[in-house]
C-alpha positions as CSV (number, residue, x, y, z in Angstrom):
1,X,76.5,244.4,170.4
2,X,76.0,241.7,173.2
3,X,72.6,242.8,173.2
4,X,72.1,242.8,169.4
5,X,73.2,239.1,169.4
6,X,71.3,237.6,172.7
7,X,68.2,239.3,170.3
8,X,69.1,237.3,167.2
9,X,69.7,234.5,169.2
10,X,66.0,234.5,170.6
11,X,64.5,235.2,167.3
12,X,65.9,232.4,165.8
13,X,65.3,230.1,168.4
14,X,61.3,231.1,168.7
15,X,61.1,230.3,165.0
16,X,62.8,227.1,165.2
17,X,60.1,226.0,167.6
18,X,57.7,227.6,165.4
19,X,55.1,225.1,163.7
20,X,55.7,224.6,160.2
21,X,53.2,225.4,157.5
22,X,52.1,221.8,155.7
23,X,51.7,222.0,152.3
24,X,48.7,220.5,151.0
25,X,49.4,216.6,150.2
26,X,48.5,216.4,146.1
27,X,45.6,214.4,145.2
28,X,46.9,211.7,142.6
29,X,45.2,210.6,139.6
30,X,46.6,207.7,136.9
31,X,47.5,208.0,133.2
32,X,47.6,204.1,132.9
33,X,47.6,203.0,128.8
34,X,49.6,202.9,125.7
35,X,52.5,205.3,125.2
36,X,54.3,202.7,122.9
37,X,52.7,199.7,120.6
38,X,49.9,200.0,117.9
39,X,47.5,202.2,120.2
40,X,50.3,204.6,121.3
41,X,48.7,208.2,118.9
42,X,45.1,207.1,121.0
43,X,47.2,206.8,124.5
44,X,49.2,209.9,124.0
45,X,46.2,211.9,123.0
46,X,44.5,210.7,126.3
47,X,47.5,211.2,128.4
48,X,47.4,215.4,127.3
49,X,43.7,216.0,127.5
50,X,44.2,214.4,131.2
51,X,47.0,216.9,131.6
52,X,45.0,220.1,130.2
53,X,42.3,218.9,132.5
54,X,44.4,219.1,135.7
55,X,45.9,222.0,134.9
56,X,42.4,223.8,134.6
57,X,41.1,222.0,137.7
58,X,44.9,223.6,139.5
59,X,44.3,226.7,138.2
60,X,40.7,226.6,139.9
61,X,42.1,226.1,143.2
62,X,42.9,221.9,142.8
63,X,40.1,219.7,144.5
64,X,38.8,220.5,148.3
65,X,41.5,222.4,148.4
66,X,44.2,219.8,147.3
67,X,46.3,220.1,143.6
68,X,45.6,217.5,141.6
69,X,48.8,215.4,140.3
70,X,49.0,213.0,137.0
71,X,51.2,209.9,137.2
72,X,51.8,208.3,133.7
73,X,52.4,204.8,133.4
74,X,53.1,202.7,130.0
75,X,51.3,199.6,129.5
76,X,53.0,198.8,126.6
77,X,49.9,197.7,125.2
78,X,50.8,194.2,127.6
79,X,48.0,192.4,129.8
80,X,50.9,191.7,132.9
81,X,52.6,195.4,132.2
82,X,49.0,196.9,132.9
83,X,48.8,194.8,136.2
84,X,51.7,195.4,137.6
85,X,51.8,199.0,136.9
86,X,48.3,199.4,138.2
87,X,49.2,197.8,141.7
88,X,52.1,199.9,142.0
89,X,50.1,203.1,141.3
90,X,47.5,202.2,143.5
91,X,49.8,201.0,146.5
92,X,53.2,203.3,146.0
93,X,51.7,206.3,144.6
94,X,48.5,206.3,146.5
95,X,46.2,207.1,143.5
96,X,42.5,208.0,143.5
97,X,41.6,206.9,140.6
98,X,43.0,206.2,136.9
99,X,42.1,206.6,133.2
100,X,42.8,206.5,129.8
101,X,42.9,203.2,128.7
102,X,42.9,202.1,125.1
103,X,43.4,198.1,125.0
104,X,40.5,196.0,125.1
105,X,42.9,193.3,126.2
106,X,45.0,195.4,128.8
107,X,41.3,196.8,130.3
108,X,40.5,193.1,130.9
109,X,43.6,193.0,133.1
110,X,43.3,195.7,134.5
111,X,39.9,196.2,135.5
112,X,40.0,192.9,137.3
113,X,42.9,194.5,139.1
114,X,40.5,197.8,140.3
115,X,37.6,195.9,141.4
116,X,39.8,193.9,143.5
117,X,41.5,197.1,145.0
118,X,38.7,199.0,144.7
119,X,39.9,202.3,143.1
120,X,38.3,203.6,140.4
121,X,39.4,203.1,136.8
122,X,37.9,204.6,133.3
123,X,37.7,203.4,129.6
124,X,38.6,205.6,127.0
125,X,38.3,203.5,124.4
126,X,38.6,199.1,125.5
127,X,34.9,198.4,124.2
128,X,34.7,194.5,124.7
129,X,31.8,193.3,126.3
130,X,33.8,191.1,128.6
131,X,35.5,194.2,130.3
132,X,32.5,195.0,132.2
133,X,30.7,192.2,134.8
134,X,27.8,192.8,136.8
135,X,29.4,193.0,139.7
136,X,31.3,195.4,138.5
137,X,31.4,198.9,140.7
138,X,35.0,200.4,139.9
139,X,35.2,200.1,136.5
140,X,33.6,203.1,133.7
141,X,33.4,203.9,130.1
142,X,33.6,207.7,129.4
143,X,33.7,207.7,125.4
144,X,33.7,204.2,123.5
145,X,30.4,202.1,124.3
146,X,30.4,198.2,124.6
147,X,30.7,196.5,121.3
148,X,27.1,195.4,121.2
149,X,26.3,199.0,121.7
150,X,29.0,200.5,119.1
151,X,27.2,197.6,116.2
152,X,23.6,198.5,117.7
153,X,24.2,202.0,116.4
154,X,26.1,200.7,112.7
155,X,23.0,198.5,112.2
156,X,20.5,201.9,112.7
157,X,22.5,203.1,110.0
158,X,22.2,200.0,107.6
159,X,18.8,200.1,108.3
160,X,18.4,203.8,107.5
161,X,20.5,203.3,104.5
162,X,19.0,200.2,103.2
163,X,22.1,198.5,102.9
164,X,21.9,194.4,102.2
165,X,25.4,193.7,101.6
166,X,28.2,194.4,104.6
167,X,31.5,192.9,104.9
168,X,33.8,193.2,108.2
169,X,37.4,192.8,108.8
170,X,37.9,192.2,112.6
171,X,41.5,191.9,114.6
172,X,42.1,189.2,116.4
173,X,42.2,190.3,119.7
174,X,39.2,190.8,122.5
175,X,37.4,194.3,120.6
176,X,38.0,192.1,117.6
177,X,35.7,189.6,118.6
178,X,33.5,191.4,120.5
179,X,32.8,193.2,117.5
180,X,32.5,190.2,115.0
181,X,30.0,188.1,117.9
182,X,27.6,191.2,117.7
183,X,27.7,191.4,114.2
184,X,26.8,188.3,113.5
185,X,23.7,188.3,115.8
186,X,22.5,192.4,114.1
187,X,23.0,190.3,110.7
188,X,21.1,187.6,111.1
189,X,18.6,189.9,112.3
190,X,18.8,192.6,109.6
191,X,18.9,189.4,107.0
192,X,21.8,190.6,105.4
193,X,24.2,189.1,102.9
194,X,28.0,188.8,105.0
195,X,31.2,187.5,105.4
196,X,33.7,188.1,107.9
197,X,37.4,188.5,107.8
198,X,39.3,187.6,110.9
199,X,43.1,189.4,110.8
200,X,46.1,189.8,112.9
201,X,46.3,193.0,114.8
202,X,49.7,194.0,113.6
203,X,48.7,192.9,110.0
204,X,50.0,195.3,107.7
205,X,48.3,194.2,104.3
206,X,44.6,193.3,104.6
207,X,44.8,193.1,100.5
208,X,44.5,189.1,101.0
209,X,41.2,189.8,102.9
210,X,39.9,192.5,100.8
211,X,39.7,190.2,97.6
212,X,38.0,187.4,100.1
213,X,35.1,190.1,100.4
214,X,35.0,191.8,96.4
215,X,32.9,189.2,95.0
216,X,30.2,190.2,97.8
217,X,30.3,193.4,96.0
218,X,29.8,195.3,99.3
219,X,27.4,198.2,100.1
220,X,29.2,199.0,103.7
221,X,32.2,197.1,104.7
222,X,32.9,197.2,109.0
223,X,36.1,197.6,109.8
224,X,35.1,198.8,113.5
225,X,36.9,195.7,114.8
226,X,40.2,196.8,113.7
227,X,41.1,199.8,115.1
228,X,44.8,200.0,113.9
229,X,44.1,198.7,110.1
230,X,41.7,200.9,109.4
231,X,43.7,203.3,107.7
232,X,45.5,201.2,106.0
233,X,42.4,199.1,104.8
234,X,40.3,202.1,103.7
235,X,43.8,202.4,101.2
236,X,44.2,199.3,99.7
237,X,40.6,198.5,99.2
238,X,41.0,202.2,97.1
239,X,43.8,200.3,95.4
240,X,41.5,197.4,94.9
241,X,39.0,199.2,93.2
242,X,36.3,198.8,96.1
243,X,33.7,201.4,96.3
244,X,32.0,200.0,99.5
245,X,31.7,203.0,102.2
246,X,33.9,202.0,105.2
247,X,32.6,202.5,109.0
248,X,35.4,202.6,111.6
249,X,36.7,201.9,114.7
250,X,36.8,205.6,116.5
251,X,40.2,206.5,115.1
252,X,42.0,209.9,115.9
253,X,41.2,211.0,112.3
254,X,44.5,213.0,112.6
255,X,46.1,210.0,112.3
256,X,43.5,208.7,109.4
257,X,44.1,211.3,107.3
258,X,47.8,210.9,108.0
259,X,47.8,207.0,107.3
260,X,45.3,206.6,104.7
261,X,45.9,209.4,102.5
262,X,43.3,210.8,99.7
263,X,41.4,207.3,99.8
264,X,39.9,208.5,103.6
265,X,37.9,211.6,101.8
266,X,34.8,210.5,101.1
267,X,35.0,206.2,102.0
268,X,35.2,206.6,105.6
269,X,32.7,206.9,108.5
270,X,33.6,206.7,112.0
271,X,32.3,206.8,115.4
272,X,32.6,210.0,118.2
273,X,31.6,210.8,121.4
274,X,32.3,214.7,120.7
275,X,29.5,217.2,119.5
276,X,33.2,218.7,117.2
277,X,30.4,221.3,116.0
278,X,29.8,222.8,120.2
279,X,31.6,226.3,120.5
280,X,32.8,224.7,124.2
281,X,34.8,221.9,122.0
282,X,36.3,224.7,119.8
283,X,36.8,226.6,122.3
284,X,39.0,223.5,124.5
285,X,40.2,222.0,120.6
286,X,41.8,225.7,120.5
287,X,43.2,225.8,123.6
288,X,44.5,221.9,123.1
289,X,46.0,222.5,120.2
290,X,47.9,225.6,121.2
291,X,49.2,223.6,123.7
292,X,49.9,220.5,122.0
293,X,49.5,221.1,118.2
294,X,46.7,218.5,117.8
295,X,43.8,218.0,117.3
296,X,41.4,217.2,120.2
297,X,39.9,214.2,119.4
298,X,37.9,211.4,121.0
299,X,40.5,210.1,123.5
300,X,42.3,213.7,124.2
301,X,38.7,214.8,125.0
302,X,38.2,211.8,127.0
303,X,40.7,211.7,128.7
304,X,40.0,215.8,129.8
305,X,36.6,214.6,131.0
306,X,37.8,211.6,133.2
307,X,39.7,214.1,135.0
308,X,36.9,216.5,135.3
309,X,34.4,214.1,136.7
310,X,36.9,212.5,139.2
311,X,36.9,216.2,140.5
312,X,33.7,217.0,140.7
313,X,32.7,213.5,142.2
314,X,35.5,214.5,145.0
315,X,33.3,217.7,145.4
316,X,30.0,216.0,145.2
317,X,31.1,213.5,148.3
318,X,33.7,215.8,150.0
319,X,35.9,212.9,149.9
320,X,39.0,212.2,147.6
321,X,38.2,208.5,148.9
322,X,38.6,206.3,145.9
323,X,35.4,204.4,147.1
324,X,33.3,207.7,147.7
325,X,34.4,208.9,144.5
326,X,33.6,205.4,142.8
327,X,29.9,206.0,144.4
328,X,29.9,209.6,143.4
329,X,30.3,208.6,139.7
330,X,28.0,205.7,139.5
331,X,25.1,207.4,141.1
332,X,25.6,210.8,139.5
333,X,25.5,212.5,135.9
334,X,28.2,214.6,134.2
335,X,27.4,216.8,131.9
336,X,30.5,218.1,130.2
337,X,29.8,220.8,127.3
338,X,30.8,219.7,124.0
339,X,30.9,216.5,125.3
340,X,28.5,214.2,123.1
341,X,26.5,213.2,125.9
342,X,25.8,213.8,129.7
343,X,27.7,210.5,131.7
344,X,25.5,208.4,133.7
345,X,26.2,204.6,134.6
346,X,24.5,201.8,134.8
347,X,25.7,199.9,138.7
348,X,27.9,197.5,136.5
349,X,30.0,201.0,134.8
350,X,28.0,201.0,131.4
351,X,27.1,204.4,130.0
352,X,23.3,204.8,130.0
353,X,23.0,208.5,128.0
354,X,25.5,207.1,124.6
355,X,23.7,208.6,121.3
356,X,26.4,208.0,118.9
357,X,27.3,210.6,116.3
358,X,28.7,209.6,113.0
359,X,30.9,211.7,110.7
360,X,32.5,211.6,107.7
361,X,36.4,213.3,106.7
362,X,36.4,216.0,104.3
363,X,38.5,218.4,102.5
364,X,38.6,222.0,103.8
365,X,39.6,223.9,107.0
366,X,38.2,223.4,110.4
367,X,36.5,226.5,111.9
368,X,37.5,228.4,114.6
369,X,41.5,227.4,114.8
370,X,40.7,224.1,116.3
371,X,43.3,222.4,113.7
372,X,45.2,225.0,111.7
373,X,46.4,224.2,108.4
374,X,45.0,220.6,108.1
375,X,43.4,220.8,105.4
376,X,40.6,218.2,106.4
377,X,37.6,218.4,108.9
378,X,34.9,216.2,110.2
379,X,31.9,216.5,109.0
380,X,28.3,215.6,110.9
381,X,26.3,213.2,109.2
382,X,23.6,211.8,112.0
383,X,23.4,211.1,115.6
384,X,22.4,207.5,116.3
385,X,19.2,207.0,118.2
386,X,20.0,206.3,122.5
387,X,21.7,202.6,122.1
388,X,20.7,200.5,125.1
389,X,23.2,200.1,128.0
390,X,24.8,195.9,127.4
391,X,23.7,194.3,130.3
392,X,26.4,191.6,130.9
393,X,26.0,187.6,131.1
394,X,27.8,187.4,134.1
């Protein structure tokens, strides 16, 4: 018995001394955007594809051999919130890299915030043209292009549509303007017959507006510059009696069919950065869905990509640096299937590949179980031409 215990003794004190296996540190990645506030369905959707997307590159065996962790933050669609959060992520929670950003005026903030930390941050949607310097080098846009871009693109299709009298309604906010500055200079050019509206971004009746623009008797009326009206406006100008086709402001058309009703089928245009007709996008919209029970949109698909690229840019510099993986996107291409186009920047962070597709929202069922029981789908109209990468003033 002596013997038995001088044995257990000895065993137990050989594997005290043994060395301890270390698990693998994770490698962190930021959901940093809206989760509350006027873009919250765009942040939210962004948020999950980032999640799907770490899950998938877990499953896979993580990145060199590291899992791959999200950490959400809420900006609360708030400039100084974005800030604050972003420094804590980057200096408590030892992140890589973040994403999913929605606010034009939050990515202001906080892009200044990851050049000056130098860890990599990406766009979703936050289009102004301001966002992006030319000194830029930590800072990219995965789905919504610069303004300029975006109207570039809306004045191929006037052009190919022969349209001579366009209206906008803009927010007042930076997108807002960025939008109304370019169309301005794309009217004057095109010799068209405007007028601009210029509206709060939490305005909930835009009918005041809408009369301002009826005796124009509109052709197209731009409401890309007011990304939570749009719904809303594409309903009252129904109301109203307007005819006008309406282009948008890359909305979750979830929520656009959910918001504006009837009045959406047929009057409304918008903007994406997913080929929704790829059998890899049904394939992941499935899969999403299942998961979720929406629809993979723009910013869920996004989102899923931002993740993807920061993981293969860790593989391509066999570094989870947030420098080398800042260098590994801006001198690379990524070219994610059923994505709408391969990602490659410009040195400032501008997408140089965007050829924007337009669709319209239609009455039916989506194919392939992508969105069960919707009743609606998007429909492919045209793929814009390549839109030049906005080369910043400063």
């Amino acid at each position: 018995m002596w013997t038995k215990r001088v044995v257990v003794v000895v065993l137990l004190t050989a594997l005290a001394w043994m060395p301890v296996q270390a698990q693998p540190r994770p490698v962190k990645i930021a959901f940093l955007s809206s989760l509350s506030g006027p873009f919250a369905f765009w942040g939210i959707n962004a948020r999950d594809g980032m999640k799907m997307a770490v899950a998938e590159v877990n499953e896979a065996g993580g990145v060199l051999g590291q899992p791959l962790e999200l950490v959400e933050r809420d900006d609360r669609n708030n400039p100084a919130e974005g800030i604050t959060a972003f420094r804590a992520l980057v200096e408590r929670e030892g992140i890589v890299a973040g994403g999913g950003m929605i606010s034009s005026d939050v990515a202001l903030a906080v892009s200044r915030e990851a050049e000056t930390l130098r860890v990599p941050y990406f766009l979703t949607m936050a289009g102004s043209h301001a966002i992006l310097k030319r000194s830029s080098r930590f800072t990219f846009r995965t789905c919504l292009v610069a303004a300029p871009m975006y109207v570039e693109a809306i004045a191929n299709m006037i052009q190919r549509e022969k349209y001579s009298r366009v209206g906008a309604i803009v927010a007042d906010y930076a997108w807002g303007h960025s939008i109304r500055e370019a169309f301005e200079r794309a009217a004057a050019a095109l010799g068209l017959r405007t007028q601009i509206e210029v509206a709060p971004v939490a305005t909930s009746d835009f009918t005041p507006y809408l009369r301002r623009l009826q005796g124009l008797n509109l052709q197209l009326l731009v409401i890309s510059g007011h990304p939570p009206g749009n719904p809303t406006i594409v309903r009252q100008a129904a109301e109203l009696g307007m005819t006008a086709l309406a282009v948008g402001s890359v909305l979750p058309p979830e929520l656009m069919v959910q918001r504006g009703g009837e009045a959406v089928f047929g009057r409304f245009v918008d903007y994406s950065c997913v080929d929704f007709q790829s059998p890899t996008f049904r394939r992941l919209a499935s899969k999403f869905y299942g998961t979720y029970r929406r629809y993979f949109d723009n910013s869920a698909f996004s989102g899923y990509v931002t993740v993807k690229m920061v993981a293969e840019a860790a593989r391509r510099a066999k570094s989870v640096d947030p420098r080398a993986l800042a260098d590994a996107v801006r001198t690379g291409r990524f070219a994610q299937p059923g994505y709408g186009w391969p990602l490659s920047y410009t040195e400032w962070g501008e997408m140089k590949e965007a050829r924007i597709i337009f669709f319209s929202i239609e009455r039916g069922e989506s194919p392939g179980g992508i969105n069960p029981g919707a009743g609606w789908y998007q429909k492919w109209l045209f793929r814009s031409p390549a839109v030049q990468p906005y080369v910043p003033t400063e």
